[in-house]
C-alpha positions as a Markdown table, in Angstrom:
| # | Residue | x | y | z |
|---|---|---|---|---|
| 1 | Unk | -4.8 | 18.8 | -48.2 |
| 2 | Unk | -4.9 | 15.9 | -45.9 |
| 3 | Unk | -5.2 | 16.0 | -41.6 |
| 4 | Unk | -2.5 | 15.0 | -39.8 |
| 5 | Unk | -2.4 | 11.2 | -38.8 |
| 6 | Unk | -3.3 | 11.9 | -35.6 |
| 7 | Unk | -6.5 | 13.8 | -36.4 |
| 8 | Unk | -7.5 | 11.9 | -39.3 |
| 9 | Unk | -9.7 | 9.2 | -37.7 |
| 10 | Unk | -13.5 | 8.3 | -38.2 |
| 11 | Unk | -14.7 | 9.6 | -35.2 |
| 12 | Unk | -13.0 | 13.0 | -35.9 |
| 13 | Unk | -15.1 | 12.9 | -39.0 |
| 14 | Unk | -18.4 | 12.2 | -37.5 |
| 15 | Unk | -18.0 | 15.1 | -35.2 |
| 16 | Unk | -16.9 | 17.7 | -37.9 |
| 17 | Unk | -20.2 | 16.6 | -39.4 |
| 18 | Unk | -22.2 | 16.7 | -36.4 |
| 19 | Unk | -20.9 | 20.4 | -36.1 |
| 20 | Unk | -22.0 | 22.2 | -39.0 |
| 21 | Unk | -25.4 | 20.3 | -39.9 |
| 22 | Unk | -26.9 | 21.8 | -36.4 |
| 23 | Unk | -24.9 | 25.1 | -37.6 |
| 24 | Unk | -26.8 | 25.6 | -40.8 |
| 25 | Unk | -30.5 | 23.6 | -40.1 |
| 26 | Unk | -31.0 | 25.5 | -36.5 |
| 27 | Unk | -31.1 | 28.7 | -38.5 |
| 28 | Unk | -33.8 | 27.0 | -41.0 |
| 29 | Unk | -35.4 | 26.0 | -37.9 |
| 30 | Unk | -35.2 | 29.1 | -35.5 |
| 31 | Unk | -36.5 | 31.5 | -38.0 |
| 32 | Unk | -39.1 | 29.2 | -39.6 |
| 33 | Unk | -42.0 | 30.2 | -37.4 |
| 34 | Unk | -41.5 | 33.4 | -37.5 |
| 35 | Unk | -40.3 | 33.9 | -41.3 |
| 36 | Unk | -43.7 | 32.3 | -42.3 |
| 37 | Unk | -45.8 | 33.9 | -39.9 |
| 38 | Unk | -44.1 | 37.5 | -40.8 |
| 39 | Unk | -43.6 | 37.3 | -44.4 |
| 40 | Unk | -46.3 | 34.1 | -45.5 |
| 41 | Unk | -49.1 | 35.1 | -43.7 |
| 42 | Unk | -49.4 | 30.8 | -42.2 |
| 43 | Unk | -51.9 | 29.0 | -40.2 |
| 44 | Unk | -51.6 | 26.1 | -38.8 |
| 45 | Unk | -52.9 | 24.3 | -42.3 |
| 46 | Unk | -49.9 | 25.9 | -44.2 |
| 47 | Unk | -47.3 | 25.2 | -41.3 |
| 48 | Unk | -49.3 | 21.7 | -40.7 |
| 49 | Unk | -48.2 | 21.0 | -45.0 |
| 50 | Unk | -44.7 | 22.4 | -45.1 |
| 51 | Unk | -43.8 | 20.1 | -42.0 |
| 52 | Unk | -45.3 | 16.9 | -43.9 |
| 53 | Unk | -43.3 | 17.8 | -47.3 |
| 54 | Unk | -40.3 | 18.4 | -44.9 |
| 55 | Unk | -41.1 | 14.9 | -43.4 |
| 56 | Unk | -41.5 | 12.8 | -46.7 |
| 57 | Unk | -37.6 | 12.5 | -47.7 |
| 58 | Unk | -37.6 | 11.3 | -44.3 |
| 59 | Unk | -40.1 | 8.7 | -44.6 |
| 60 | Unk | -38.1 | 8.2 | -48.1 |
| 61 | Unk | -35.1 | 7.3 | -46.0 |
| 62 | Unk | -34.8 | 3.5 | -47.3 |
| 63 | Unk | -33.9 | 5.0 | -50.8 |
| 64 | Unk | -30.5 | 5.4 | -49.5 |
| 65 | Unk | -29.6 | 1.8 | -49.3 |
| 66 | Unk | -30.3 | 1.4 | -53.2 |
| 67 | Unk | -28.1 | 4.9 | -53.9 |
| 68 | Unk | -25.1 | 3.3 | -51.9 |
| 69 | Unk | -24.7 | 0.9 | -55.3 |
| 70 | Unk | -23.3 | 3.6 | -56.3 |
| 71 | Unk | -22.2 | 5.8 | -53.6 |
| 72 | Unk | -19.8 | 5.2 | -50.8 |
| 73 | Unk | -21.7 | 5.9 | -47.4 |
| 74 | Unk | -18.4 | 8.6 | -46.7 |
| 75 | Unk | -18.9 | 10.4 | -49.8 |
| 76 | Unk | -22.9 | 10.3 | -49.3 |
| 77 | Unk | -23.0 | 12.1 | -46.2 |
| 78 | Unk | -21.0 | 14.8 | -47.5 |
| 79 | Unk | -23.2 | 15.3 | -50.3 |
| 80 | Unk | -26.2 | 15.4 | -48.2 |
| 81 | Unk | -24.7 | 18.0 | -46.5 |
| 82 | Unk | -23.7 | 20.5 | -49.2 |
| 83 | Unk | -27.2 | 19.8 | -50.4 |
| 84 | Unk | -28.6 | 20.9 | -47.0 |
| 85 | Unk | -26.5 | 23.8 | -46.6 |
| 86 | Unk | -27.9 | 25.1 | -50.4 |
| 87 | Unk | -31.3 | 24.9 | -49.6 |
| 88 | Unk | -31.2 | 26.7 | -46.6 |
| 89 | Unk | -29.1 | 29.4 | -48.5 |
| 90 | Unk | -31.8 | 29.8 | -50.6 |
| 91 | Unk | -34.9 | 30.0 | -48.2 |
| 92 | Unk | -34.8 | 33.3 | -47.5 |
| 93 | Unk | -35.1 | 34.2 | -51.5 |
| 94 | Unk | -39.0 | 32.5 | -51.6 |
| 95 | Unk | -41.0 | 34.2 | -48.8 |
| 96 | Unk | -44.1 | 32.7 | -50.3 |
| 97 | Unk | -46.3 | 29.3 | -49.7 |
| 98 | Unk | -45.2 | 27.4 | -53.1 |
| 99 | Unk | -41.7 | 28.6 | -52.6 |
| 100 | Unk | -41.0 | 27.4 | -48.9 |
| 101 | Unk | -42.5 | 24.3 | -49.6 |
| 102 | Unk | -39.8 | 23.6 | -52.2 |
| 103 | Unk | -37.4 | 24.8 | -50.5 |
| 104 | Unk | -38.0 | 22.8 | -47.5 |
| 105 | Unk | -38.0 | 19.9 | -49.8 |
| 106 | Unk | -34.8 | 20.4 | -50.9 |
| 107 | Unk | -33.3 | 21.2 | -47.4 |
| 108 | Unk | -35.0 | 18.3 | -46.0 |
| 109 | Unk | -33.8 | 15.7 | -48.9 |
| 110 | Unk | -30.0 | 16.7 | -47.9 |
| 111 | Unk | -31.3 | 16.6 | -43.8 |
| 112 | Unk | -32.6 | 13.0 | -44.0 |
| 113 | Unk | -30.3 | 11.3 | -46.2 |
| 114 | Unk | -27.3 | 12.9 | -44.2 |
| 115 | Unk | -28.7 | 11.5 | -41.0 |
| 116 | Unk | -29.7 | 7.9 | -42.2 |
| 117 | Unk | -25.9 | 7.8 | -43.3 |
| 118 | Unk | -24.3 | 9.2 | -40.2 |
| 119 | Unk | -26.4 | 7.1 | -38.1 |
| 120 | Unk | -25.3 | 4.1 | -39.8 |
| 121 | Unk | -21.2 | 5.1 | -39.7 |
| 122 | Unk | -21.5 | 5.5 | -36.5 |
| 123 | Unk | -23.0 | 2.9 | -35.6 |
| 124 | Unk | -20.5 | 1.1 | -37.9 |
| 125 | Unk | -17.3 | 2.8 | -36.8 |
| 126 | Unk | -17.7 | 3.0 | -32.8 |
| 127 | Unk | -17.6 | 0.5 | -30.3 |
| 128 | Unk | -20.6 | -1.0 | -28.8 |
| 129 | Unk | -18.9 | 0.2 | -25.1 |
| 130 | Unk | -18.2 | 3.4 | -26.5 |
| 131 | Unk | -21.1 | 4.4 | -28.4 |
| 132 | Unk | -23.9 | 5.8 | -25.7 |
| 133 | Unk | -20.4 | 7.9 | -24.7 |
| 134 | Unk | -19.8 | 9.0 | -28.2 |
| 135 | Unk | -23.5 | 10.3 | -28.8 |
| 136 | Unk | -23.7 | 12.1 | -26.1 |
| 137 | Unk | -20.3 | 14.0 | -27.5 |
| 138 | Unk | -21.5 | 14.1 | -30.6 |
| 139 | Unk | -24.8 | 16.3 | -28.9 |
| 140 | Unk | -22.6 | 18.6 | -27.4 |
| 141 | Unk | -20.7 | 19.3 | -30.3 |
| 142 | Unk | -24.0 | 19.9 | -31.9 |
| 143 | Unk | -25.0 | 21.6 | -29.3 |
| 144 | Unk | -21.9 | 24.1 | -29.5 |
| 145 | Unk | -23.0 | 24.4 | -33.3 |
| 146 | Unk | -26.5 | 25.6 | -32.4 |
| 147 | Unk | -25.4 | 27.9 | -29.7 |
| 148 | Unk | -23.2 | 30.3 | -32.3 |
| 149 | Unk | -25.8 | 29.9 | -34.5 |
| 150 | Unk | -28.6 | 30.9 | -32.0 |
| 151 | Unk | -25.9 | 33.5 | -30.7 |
| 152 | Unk | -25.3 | 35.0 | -34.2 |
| 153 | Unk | -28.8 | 35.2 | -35.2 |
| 154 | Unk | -29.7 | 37.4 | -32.3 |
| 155 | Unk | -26.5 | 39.6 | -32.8 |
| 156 | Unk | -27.2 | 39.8 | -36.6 |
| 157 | Unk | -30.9 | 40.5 | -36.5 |
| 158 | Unk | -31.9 | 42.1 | -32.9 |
| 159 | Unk | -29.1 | 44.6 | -32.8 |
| 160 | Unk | -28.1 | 44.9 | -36.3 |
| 161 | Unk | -31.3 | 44.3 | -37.9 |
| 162 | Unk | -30.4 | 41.7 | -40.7 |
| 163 | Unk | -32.6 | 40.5 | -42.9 |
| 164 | Unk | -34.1 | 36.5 | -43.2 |
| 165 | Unk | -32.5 | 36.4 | -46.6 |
| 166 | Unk | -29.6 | 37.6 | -45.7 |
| 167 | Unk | -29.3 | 35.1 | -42.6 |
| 168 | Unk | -30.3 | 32.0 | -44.5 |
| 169 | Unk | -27.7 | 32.8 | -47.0 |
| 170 | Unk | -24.9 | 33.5 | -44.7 |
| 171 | Unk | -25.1 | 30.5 | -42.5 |
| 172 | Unk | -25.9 | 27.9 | -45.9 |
| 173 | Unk | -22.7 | 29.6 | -47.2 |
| 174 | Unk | -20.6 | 29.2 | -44.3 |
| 175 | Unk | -22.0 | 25.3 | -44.4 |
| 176 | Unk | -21.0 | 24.7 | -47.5 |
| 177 | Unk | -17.6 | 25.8 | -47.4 |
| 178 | Unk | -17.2 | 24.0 | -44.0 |
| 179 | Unk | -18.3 | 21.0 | -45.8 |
| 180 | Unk | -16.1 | 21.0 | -48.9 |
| 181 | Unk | -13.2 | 21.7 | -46.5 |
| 182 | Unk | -14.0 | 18.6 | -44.9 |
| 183 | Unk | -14.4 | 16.5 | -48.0 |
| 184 | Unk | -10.7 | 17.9 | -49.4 |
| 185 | Unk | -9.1 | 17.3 | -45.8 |
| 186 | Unk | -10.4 | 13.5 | -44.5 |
| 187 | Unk | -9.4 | 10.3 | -46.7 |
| 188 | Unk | -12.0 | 7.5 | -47.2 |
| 189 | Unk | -12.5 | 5.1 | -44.4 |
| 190 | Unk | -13.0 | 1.8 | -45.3 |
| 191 | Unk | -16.0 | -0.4 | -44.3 |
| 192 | Unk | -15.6 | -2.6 | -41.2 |
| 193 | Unk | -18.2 | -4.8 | -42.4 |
| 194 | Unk | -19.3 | -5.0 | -46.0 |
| 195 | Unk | -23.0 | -3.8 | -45.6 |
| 196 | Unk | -26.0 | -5.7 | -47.0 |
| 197 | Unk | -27.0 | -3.5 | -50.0 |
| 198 | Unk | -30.9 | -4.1 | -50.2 |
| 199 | Unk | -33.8 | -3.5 | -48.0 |
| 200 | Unk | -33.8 | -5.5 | -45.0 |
| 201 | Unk | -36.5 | -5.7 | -42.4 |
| 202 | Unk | -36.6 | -8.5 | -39.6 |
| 203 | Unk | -38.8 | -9.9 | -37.6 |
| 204 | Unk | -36.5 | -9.6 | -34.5 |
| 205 | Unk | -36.1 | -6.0 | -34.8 |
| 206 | Unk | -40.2 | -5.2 | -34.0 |
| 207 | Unk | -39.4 | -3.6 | -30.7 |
| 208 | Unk | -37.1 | -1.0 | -32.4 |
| 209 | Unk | -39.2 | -0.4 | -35.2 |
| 210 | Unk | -41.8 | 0.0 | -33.0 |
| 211 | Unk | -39.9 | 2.6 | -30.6 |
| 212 | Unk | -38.5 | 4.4 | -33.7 |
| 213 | Unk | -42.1 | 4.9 | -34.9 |
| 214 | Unk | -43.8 | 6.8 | -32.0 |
| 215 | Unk | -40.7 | 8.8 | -31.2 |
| 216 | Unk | -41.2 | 10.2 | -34.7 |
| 217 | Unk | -44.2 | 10.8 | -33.8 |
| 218 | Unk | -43.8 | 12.5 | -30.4 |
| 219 | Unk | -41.0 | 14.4 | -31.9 |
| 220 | Unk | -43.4 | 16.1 | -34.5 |
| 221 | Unk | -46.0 | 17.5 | -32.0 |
| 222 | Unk | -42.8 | 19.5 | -30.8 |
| 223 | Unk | -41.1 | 20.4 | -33.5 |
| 224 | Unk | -44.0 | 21.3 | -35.4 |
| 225 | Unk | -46.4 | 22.6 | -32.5 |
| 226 | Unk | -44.5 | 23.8 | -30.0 |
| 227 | Unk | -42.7 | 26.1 | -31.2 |
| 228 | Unk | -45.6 | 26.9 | -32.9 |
| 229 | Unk | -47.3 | 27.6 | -29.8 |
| 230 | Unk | -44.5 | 29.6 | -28.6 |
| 231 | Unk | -44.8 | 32.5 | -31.6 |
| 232 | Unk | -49.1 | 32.2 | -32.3 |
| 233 | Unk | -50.4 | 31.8 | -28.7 |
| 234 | Unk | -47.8 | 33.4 | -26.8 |
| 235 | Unk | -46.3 | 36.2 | -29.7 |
| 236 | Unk | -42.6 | 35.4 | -28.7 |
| 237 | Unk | -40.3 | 37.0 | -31.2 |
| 238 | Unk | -37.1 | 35.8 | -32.9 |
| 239 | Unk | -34.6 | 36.9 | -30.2 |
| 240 | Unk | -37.0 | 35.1 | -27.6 |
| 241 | Unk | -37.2 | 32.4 | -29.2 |
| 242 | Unk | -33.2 | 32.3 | -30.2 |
| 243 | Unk | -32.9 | 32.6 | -26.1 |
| 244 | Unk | -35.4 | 29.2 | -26.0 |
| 245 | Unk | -33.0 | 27.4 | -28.1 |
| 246 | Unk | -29.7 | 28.7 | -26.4 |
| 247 | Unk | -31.1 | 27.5 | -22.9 |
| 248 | Unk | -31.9 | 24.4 | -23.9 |
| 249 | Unk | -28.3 | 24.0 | -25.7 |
| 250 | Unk | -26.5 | 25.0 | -23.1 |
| 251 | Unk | -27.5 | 21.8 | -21.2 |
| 252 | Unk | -26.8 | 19.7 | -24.3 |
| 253 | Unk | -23.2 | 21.6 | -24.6 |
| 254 | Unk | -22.9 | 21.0 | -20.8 |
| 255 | Unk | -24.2 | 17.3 | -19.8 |
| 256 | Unk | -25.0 | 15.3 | -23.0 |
| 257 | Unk | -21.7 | 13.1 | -22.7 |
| 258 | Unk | -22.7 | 13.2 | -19.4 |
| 259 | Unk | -26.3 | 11.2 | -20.0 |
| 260 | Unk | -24.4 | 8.9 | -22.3 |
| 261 | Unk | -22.4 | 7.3 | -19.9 |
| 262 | Unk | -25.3 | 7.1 | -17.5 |
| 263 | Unk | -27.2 | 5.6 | -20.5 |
| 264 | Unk | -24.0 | 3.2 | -20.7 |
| 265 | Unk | -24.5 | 2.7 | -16.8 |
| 266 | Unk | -28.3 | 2.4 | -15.9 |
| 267 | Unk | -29.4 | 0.9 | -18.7 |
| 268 | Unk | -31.8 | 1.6 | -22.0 |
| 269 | Unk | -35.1 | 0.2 | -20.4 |
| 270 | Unk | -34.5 | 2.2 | -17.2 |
| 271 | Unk | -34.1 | 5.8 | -18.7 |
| 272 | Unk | -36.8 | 5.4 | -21.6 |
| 273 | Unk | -39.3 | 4.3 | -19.1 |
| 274 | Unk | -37.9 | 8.2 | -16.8 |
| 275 | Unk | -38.3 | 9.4 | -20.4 |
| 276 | Unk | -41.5 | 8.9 | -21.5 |
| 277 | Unk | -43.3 | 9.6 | -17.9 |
| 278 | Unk | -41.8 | 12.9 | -18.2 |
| 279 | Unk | -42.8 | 13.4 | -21.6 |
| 280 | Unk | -46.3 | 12.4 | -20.9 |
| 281 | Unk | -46.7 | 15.2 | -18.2 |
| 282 | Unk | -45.3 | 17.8 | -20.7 |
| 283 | Unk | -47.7 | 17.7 | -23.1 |
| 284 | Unk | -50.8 | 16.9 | -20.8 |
| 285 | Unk | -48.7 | 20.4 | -19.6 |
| 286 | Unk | -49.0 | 22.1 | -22.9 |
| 287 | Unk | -52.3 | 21.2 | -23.6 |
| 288 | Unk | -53.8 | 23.2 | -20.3 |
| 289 | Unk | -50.6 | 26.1 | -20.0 |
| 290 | Unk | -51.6 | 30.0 | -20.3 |
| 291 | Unk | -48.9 | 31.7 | -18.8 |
| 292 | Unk | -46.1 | 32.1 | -21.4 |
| 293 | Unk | -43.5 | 31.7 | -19.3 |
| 294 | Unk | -44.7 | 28.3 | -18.0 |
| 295 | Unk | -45.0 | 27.6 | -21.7 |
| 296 | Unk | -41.6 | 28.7 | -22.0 |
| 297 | Unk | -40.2 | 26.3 | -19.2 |
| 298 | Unk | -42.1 | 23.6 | -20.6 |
| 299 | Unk | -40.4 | 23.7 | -23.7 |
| 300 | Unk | -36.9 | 24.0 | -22.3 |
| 301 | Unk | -37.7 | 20.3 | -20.4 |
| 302 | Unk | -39.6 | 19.2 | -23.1 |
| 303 | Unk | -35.8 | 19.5 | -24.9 |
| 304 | Unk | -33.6 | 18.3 | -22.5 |
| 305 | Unk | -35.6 | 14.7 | -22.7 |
| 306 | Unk | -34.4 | 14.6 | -26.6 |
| 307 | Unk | -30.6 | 13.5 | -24.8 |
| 308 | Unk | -32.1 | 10.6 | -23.5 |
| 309 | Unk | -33.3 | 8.8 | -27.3 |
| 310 | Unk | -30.0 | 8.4 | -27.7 |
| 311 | Unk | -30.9 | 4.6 | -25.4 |
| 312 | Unk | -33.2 | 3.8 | -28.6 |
| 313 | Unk | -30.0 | 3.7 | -30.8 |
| 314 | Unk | -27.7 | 2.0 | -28.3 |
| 315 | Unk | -30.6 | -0.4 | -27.8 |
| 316 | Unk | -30.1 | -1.2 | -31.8 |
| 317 | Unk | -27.0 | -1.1 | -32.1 |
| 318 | Unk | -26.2 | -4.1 | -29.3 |
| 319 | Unk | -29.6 | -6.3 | -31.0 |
| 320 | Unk | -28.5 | -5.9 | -34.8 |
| 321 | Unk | -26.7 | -8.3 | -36.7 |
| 322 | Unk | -23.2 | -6.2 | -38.1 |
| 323 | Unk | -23.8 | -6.2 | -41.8 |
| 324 | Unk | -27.9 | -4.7 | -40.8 |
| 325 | Unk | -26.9 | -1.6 | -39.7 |
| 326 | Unk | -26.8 | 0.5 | -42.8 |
| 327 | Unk | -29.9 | -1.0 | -44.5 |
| 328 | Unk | -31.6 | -1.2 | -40.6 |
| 329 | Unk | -30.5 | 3.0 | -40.4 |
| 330 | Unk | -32.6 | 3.9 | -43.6 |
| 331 | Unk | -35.6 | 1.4 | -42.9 |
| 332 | Unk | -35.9 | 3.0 | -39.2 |
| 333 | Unk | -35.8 | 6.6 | -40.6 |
| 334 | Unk | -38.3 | 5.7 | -43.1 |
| 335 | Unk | -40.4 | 4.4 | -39.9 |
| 336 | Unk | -39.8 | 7.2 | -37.9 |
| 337 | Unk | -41.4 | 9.4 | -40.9 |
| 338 | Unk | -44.3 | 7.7 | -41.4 |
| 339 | Unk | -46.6 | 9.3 | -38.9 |
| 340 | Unk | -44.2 | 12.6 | -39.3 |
| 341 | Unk | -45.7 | 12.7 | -43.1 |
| 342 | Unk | -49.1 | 12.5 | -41.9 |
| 343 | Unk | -49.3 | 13.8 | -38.2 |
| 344 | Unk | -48.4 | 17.7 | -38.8 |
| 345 | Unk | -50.9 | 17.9 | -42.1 |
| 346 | Unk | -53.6 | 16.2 | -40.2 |
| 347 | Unk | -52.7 | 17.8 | -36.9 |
| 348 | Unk | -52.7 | 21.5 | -38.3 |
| 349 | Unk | -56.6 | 20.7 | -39.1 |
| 350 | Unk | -57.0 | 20.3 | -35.3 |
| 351 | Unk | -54.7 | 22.6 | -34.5 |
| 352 | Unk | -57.7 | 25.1 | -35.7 |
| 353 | Unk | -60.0 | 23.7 | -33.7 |
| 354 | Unk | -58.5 | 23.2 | -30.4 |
| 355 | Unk | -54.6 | 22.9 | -30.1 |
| 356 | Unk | -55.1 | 21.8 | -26.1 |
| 357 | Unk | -56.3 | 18.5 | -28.5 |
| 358 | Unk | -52.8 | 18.3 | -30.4 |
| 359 | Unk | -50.6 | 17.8 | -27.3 |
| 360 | Unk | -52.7 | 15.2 | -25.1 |
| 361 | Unk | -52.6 | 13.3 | -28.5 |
| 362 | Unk | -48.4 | 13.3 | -28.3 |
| 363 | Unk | -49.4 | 12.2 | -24.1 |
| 364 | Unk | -50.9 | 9.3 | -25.9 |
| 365 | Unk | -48.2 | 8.5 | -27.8 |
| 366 | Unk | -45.6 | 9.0 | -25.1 |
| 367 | Unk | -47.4 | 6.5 | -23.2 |
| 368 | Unk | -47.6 | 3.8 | -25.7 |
| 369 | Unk | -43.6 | 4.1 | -26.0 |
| 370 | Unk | -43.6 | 4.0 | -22.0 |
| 371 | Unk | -45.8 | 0.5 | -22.7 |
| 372 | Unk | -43.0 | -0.4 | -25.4 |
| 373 | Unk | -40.0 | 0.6 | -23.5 |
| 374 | Unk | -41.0 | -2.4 | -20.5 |
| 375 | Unk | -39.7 | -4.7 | -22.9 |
| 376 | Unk | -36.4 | -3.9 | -23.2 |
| 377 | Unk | -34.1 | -6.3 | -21.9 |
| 378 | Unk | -31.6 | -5.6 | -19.4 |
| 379 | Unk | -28.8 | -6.0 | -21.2 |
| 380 | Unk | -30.0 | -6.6 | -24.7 |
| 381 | Unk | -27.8 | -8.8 | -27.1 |
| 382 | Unk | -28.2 | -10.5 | -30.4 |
| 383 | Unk | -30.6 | -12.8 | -29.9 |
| 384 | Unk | -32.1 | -11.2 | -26.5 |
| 385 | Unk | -34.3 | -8.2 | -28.0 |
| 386 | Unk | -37.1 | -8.8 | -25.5 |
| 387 | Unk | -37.1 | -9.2 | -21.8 |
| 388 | Unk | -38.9 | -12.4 | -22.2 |
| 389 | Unk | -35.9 | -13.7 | -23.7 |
| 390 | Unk | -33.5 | -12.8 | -20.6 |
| 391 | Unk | -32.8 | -15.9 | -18.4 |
């Protein structure tokens, strides 16, 4: 079974992918808190762990430049996907501490790997003037993917009363069978440019590593926290929470491709630098919010900013050298990981103590990317990576 012509194309690909991951990991992700908390019995400790074993494939990222010997990048990203979709089919059959750890390991193993890899083919596969355009597609699509799946979980378990297991099993199903479709129906693309097929970190690069590194960590202290905050401090149930998510990807649905042409148009320094002010008043927000529903508006803004990373990967993608990018995709995920291993375990400890302390540490880090993000050229280039090298 092969497309037609027409709709057999790369970026057709990329999207079909971009659909079902956010179908089948935003129903591990929306019930999480609440699965644990309800049928776990986590703190912030075991909730602090889990999200630093979930993290570690991610900081193991490089890995995939060594299993492309023997993989085609194509063929790897399916994998990773079927691989995702089985361990978050399976969640819901270990409702205890050893068993959502290793199940989370497994989910998360397919996650990253399936992200380093799309990064990299799209990066590979789309147009430098097309790319910032492309991504912000490529959110709404995932957006639309998260919306049934936020819609479907609040149908399934608010008014029909479905069980976790039985939600975690449907939606990894569904994913699975959407992702063998996809392997039967696209043929092999081939490689643009023959990519370098060992571990490559440059010099040159620094700025991007750099950025990459403490938007892993800000990203943490709200994917971990936040929604942590939401269910412990504030008691918000699954269907509120499902109502969060749908909220926030509504405007994804809605004005992503939007933001990526104004990405395209204003600049990468220009919108990190809106980004990471804003960012640094959410979580100064977080740390001293009591009202729920403020805590609830905070974390619909604190969501719409995500849009605007997408300048990080544009910035890297108009810097790198052609034949970097695949290698350059796993090193940066590894990077991004590396406080995401550490920050949730060590960050749960506090957590106990005083969670105000948790978010005006991500204001820290939000305002040594707003440092970062003054160095950004311009109009970066191979061979112009830092402003200081503009004429």
């Amino acid at each position: 079974m092969k497309l037609s012509e027409k709709l057999n194309k790369p970026e057709n690909l990329l999207l079909a992918m971009a659909f079902i991951m956010p179908l089948v990991f935003s129903v591990w992700m929306v019930l999480l808190n609440n699965f644990v908390i309800e049928k776990a019995s986590f703190t912030g400790v075991e909730i602090g762990i889990l999200q630093s074993l979930r993290e570690i494939p991610g900081f193991l990222a490089f890995t995939v430049i060594y299993v492309l010997i023997f993989i085609k990048e194509q063929r790897l990203a399916i994998i990773s996907l079927a691989l995702t979709a089985i361990g978050v089919a399976i969640t819901g059959f270990f409702p205890q501490v050893l068993g959502l750890y290793i199940t989370t390991v497994i989910m998360s193993i397919g996650f990253h790997y399936f992200e380093t890899i799309n990064q990299s083919l799209t990066l590979q596969w789309i147009h430098k003037d097309n790319t910032a355009h492309f991504l912000g597609r490529v959110l709404s699509v995932k957006s639309a993917a998260s919306l049934i799946a936020f819609s479907s979980i609040w149908l399934l378990m608010e008014k029909f009363s479905w069980s976790y297991q039985n939600t975690y099993l449907l939606f990894g199903c569904l994913a699975l069978i959407f992702t063998l479709l996809l392997a039967l129906a696209f043929t092999h693309f081939p490689e643009k440019t023959a990519q370098t097929k060992k571990l490559i970190v440059r010099k040159r690069y620094w700025l991007f590593y750099a950025l990459t590194f403490f938007s892993g960590a800000r990203r943490q202290i709200f994917v971990v926290f936040a929604g942590f905050l939401m269910v412990e401090k504030f008691h918000y149930s699954v269907a509120q929470i499902s109502a969060l998510f749908l909220i926030n990807y509504i405007f994804n649905w809605l004005f992503a491709a939007k933001i990526g042409k104004i990405i395209g148009q204003v600049g990468e320094s220009n919108v990190l630098k809106f980004e990471y002010i804003g960012l640094i008043a959410i979580f100064v927000s977080y740390g001293l919010v009591e009202n729920a529903n403020i805590a609830a508006a905070l974390y619909v803004i604190d969501h719409l900013f995500f849009a605007l990373a997408i300048a990080i990967k544009t910035y890297f993608q108009k810097i790198a050298l052609p034949e970097d990018i695949a290698s350059s995709a796993g090193v940066s995920f590894s990077i991004n990981h590396i406080a995401a291993v550490v920050i949730p375990a060590l960050l749960g400890m506090l957590w106990i103590i005083n969670s105000s302390w948790v978010f005006y540490i991500g204001a820290g880090f939000a305002l040594c990317s707003l440092g970062l993000s003054m160095l950004i050229p311009k109009n970066p280039a191979i061979g112009i990576e830092l402003r200081s090298q503009e004429n």
